[in-house]
Z-matrix of the N, CA and C atoms (Angstrom, degrees):
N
C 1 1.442
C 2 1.524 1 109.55
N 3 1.543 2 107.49 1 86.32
C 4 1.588 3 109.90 2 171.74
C 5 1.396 4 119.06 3 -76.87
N 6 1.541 5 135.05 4 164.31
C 7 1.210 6 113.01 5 161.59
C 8 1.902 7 97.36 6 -104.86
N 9 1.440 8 93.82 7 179.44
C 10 1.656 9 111.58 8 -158.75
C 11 1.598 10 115.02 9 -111.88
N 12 1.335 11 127.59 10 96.11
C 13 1.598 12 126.66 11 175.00
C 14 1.376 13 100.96 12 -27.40
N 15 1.329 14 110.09 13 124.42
C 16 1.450 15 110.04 14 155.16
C 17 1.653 16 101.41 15 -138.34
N 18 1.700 17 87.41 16 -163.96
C 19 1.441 18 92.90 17 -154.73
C 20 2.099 19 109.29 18 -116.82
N 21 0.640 20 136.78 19 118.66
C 22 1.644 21 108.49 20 -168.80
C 23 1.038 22 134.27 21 -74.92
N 24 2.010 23 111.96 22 3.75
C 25 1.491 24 121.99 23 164.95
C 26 1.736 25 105.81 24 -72.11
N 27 1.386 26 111.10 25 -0.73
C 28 1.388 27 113.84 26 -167.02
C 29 1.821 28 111.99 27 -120.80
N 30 1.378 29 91.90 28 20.48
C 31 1.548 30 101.79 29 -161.38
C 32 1.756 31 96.75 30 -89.71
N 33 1.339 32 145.10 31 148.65
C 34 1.189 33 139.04 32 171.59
C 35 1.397 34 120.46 33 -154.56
N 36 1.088 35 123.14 34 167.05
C 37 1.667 36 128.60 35 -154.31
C 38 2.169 37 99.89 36 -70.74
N 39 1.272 38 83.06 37 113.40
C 40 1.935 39 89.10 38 -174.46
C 41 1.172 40 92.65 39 111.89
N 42 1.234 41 161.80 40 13.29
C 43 0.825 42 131.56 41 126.96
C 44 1.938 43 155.56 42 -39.07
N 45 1.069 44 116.87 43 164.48
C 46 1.590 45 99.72 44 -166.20
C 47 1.316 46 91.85 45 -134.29
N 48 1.248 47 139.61 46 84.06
C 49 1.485 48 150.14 47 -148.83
C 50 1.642 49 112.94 48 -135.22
N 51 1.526 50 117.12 49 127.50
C 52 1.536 51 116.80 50 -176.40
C 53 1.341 52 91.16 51 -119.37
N 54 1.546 53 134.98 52 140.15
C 55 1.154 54 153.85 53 128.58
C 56 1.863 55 114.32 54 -114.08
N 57 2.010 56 91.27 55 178.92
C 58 1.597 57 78.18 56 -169.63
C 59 1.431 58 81.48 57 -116.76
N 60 1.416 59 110.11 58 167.51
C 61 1.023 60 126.08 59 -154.29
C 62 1.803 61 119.38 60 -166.65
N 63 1.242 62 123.11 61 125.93
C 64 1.536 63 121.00 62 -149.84
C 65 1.739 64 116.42 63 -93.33
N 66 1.039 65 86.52 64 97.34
C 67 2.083 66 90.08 65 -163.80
C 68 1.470 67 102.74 66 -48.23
N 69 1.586 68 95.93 67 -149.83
C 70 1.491 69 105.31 68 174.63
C 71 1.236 70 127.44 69 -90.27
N 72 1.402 71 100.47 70 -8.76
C 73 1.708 72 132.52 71 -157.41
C 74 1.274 73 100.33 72 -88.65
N 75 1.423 74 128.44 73 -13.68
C 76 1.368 75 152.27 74 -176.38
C 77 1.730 76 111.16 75 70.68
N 78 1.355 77 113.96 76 8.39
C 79 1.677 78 110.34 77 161.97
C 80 1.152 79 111.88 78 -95.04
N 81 1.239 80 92.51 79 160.11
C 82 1.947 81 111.45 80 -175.51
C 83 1.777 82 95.78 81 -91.21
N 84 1.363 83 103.50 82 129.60
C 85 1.850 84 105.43 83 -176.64
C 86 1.536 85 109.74 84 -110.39
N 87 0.980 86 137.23 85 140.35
C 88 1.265 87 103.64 86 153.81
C 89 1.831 88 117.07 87 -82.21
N 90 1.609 89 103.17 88 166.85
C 91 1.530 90 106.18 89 -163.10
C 92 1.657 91 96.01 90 -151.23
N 93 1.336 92 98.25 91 134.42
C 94 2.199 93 106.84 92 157.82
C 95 1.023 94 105.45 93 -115.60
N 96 1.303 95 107.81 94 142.77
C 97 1.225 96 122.72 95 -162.58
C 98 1.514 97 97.16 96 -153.60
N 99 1.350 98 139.09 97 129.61
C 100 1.538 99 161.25 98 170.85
C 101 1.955 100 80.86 99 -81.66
N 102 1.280 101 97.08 100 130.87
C 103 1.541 102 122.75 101 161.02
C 104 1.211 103 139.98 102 -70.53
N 105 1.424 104 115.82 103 85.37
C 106 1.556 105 84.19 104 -169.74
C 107 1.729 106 110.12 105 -95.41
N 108 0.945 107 106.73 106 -29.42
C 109 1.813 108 98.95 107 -166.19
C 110 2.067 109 74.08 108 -143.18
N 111 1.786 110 89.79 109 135.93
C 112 1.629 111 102.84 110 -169.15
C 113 1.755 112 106.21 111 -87.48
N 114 1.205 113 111.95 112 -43.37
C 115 1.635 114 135.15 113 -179.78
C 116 1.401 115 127.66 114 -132.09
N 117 0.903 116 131.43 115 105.17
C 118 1.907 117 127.99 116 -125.79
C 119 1.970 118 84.18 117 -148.83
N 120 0.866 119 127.76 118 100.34
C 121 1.387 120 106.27 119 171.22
C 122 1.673 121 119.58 120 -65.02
N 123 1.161 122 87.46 121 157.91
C 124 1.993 123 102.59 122 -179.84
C 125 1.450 124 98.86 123 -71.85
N 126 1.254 125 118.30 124 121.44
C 127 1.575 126 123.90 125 169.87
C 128 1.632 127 117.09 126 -44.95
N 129 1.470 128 122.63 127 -43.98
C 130 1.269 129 152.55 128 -129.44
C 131 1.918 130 88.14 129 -130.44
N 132 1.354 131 127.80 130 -27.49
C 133 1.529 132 112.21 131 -173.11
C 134 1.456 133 106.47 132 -160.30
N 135 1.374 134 131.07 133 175.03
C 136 1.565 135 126.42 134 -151.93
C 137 1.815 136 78.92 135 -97.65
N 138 1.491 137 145.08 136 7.25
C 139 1.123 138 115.33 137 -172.15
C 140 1.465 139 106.90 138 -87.79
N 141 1.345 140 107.18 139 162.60
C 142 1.516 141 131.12 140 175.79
C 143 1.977 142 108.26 141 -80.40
N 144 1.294 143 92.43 142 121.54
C 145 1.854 144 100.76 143 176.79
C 146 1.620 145 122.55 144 -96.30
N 147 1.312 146 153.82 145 125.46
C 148 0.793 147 137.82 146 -175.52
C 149 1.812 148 115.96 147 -107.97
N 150 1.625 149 127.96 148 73.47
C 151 1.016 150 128.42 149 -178.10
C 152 1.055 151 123.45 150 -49.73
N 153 1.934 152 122.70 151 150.41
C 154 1.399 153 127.79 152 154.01
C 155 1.463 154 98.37 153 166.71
N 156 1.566 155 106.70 154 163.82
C 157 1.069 156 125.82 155 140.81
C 158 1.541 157 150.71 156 -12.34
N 159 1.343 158 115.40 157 64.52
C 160 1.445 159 91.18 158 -167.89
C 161 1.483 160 113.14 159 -90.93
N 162 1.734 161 103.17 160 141.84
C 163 1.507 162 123.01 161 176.57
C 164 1.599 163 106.61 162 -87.02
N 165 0.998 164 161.91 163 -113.83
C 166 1.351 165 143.42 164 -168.74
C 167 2.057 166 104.50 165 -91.80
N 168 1.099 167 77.50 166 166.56
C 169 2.100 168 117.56 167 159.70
C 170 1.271 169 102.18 168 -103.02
N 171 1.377 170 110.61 169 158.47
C 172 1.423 171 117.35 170 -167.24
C 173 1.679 172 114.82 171 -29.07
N 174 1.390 173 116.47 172 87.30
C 175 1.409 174 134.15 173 -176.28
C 176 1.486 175 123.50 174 45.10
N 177 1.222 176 121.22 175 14.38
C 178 1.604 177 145.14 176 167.32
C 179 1.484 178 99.52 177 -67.17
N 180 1.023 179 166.15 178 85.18
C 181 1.876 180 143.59 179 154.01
C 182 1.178 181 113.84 180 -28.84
N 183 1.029 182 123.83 181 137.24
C 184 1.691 183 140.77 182 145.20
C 185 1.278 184 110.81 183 -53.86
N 186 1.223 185 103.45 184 -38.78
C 187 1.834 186 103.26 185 -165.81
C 188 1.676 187 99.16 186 -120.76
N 189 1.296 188 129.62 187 120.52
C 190 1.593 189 127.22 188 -164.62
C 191 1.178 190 125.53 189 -127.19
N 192 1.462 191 109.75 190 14.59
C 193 1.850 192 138.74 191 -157.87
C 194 1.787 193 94.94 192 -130.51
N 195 1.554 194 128.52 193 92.04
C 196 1.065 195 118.57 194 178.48
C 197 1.759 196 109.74 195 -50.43
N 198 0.991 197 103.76 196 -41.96
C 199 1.946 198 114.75 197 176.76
C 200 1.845 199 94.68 198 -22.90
N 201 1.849 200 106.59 199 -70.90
C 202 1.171 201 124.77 200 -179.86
C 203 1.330 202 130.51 201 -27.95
N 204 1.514 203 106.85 202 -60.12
C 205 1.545 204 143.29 203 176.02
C 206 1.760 205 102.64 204 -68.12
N 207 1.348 206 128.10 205 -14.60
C 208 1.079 207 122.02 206 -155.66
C 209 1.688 208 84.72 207 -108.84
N 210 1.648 209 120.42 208 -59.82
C 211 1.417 210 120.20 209 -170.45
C 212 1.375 211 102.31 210 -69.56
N 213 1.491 212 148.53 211 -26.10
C 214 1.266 213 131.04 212 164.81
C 215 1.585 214 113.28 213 -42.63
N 216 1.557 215 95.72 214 -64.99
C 217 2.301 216 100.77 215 -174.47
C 218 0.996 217 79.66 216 -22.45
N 219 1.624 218 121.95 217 -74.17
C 220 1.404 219 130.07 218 -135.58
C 221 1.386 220 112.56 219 -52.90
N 222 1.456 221 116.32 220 -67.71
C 223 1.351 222 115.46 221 161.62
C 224 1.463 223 125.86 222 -23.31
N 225 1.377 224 111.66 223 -39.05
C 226 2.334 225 115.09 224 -146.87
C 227 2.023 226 61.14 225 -104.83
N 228 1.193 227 155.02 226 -34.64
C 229 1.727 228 130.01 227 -165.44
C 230 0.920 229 112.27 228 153.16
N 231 1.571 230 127.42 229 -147.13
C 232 1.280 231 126.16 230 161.27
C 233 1.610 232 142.03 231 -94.96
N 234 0.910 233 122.55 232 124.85
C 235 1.921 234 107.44 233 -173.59
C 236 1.522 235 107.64 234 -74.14
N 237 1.066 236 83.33 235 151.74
C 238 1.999 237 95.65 236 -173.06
C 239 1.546 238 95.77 237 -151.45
N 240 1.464 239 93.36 238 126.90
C 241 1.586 240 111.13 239 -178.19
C 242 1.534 241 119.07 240 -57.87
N 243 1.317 242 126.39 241 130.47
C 244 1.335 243 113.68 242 169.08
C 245 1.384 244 113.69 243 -109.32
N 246 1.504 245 109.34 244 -23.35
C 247 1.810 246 106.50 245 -179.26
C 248 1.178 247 93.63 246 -155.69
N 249 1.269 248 124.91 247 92.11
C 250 1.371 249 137.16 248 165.23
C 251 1.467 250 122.79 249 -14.17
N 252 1.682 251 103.19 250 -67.73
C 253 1.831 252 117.33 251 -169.65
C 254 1.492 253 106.13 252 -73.65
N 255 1.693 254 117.71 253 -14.86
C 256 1.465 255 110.82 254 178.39
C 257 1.929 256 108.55 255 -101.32
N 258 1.199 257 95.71 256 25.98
C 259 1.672 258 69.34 257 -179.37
C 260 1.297 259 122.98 258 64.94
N 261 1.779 260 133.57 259 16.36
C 262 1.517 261 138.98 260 -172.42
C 263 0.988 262 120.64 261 -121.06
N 264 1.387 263 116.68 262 102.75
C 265 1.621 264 132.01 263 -175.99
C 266 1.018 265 110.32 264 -117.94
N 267 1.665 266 109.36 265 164.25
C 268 1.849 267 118.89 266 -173.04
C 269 1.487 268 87.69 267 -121.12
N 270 1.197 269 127.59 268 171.25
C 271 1.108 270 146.73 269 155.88
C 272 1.646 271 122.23 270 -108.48
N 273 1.053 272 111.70 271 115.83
C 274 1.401 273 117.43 272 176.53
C 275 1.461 274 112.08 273 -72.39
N 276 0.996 275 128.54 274 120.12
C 277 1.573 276 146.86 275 -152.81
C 278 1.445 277 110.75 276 -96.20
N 279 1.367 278 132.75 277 101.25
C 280 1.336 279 124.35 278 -170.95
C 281 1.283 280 115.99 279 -104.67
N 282 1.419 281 125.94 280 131.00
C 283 1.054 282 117.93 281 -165.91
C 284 1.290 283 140.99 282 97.12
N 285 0.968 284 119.40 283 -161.88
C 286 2.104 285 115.14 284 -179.91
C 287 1.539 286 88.29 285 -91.58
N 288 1.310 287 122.53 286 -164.16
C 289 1.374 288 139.05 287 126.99
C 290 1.078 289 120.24 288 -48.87
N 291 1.528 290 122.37 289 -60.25
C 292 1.582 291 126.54 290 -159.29
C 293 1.559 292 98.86 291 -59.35
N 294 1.333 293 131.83 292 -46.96
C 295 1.213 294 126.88 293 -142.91
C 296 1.531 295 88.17 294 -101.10
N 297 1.563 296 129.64 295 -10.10
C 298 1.235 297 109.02 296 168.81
C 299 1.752 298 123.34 297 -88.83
N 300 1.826 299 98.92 298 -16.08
C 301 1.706 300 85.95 299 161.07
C 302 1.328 301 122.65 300 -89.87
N 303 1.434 302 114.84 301 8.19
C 304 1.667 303 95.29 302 178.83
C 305 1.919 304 94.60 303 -99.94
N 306 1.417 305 130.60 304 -8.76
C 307 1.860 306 133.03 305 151.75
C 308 1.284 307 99.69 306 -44.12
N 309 1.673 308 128.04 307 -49.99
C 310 1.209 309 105.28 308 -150.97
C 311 1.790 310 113.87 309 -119.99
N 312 1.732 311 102.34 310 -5.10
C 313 0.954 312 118.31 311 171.59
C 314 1.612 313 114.48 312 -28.73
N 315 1.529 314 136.52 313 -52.58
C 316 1.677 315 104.48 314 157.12
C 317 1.167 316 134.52 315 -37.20
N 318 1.442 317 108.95 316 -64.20
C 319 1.584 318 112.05 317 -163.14
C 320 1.556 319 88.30 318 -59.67
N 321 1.442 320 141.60 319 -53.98
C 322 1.629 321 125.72 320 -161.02
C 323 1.705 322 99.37 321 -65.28
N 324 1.336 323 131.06 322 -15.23
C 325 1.431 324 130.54 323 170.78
C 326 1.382 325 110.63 324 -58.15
N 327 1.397 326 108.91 325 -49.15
C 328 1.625 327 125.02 326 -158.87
C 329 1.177 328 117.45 327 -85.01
N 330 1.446 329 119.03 328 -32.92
C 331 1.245 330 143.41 329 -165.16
C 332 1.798 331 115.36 330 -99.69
N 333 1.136 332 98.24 331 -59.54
C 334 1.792 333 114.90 332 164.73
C 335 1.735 334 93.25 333 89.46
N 336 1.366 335 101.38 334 55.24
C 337 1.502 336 100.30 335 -162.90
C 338 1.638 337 102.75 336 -102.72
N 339 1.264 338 123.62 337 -35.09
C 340 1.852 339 133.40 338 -176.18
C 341 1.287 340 83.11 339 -59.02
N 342 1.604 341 98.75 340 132.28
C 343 1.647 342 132.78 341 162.15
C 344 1.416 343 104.10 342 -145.22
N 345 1.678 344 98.13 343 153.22
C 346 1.694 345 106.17 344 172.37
C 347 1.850 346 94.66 345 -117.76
N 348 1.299 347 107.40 346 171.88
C 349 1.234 348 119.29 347 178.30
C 350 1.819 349 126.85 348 -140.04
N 351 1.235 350 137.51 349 107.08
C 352 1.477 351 125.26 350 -178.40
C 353 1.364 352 112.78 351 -29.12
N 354 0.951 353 145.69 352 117.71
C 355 1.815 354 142.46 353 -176.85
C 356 1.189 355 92.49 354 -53.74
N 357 1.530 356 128.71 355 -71.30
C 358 1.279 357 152.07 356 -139.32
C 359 1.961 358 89.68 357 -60.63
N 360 1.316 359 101.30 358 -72.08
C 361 2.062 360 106.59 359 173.68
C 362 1.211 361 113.37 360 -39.94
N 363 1.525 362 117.53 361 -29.98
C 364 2.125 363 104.01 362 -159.82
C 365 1.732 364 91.48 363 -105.91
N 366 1.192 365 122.15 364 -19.19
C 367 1.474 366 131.83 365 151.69
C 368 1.187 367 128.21 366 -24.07
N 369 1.427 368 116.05 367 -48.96
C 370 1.432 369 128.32 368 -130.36
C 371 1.679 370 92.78 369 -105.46
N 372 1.694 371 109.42 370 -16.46
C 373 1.736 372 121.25 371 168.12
C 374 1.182 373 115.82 372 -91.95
N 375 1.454 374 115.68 373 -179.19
C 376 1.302 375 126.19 374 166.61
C 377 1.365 376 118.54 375 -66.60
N 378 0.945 377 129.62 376 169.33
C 379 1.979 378 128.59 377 173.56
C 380 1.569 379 86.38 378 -145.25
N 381 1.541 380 84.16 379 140.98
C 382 1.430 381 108.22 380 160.22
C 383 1.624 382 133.92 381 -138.69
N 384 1.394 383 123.70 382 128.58
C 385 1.303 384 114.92 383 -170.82
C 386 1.842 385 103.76 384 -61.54
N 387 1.476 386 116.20 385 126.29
C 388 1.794 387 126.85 386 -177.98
C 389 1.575 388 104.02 387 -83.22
N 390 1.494 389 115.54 388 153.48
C 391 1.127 390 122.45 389 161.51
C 392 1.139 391 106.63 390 -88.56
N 393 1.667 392 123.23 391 133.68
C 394 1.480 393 106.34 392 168.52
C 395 1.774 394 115.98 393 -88.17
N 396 1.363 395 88.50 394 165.70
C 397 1.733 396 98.82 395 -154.21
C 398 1.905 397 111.37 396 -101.32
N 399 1.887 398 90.75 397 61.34
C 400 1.493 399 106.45 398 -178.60
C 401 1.663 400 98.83 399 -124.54
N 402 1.266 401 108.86 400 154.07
C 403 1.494 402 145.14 401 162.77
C 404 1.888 403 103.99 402 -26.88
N 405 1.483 404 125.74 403 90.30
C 406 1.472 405 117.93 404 -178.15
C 407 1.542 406 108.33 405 -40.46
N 408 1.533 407 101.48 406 -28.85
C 409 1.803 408 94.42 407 -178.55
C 410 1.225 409 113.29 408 -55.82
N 411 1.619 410 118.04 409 -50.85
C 412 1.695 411 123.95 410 -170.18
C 413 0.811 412 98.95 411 -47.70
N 414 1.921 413 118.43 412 -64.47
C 415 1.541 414 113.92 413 -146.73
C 416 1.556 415 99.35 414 -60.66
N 417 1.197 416 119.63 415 -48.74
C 418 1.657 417 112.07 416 -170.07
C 419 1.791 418 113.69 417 -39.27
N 420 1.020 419 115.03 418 -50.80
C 421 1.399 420 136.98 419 163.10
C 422 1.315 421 118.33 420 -50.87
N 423 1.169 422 139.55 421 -4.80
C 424 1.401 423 136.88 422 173.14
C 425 1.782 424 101.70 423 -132.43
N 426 1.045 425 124.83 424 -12.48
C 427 1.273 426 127.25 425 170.40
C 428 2.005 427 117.95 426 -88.99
């Protein structure tokens, strides 16, 4: 399970994407994060936000119960394979935003997983499409 150079003019909503990115803590982490909205303006300022989900901090998960990881997809749409032998799927995104955080609004209760991001800061790295870190049997089975 490699992950895949990509590009972030090519990045889109369902995605399952790790770049690094400089918290508050002032280190650069790496982070995956499922996409939900790519350029979202700041209500409050002209900057660009980059919402989603994040699945681990430097290779730790947030979420550690495939069960968990499995009823979220489900919740945020459908998964759709992008590279079979690596473990790399997109999620097909149903819906607005709004109506997909109040689907998943538990698990982001339980989990503390919704993050936003400066576009312009998570930009400025590489991006890479992530393998997610489930059982090839499951995924075959839900795809």
């Amino acid at each position: 399970m490699a992950k895949q150079t990509y590009s972030w003019s090519k990045v889109q909503r369902g995605d399952i994407i790790s770049f690094r990115y400089k918290g508050s803590d002032g280190q650069s982490t790496k982070r995956s994060v499922i996409v939900l909205e790519k350029r979202l303006k700041h209500p409050n300022s002209k900057n660009l936000l980059l919402h989603g989900y994040q699945l681990d901090v430097r290779n730790v998960p947030a979420i550690r119960t495939e069960s968990a990881l499995l009823n979220l997809f489900d919740k945020i749409g459908t998964p759709q394979k992008v590279d079979k032998g690596n473990n790399i799927i997109k999620i097909l995104v149903e819906g607005r935003s709004p109506q997909v955080y109040s689907r998943t609004k538990a698990i982001i209760q339980k989990y503390g997983i919704y993050r936003t991001y400066y576009y312009d800061r998570a930009t400025r790295n590489q991006v890479f499409l992530e393998p997610v870190k489930i059982d090839p049997k499951v995924l075959d089975a839900i795809l």
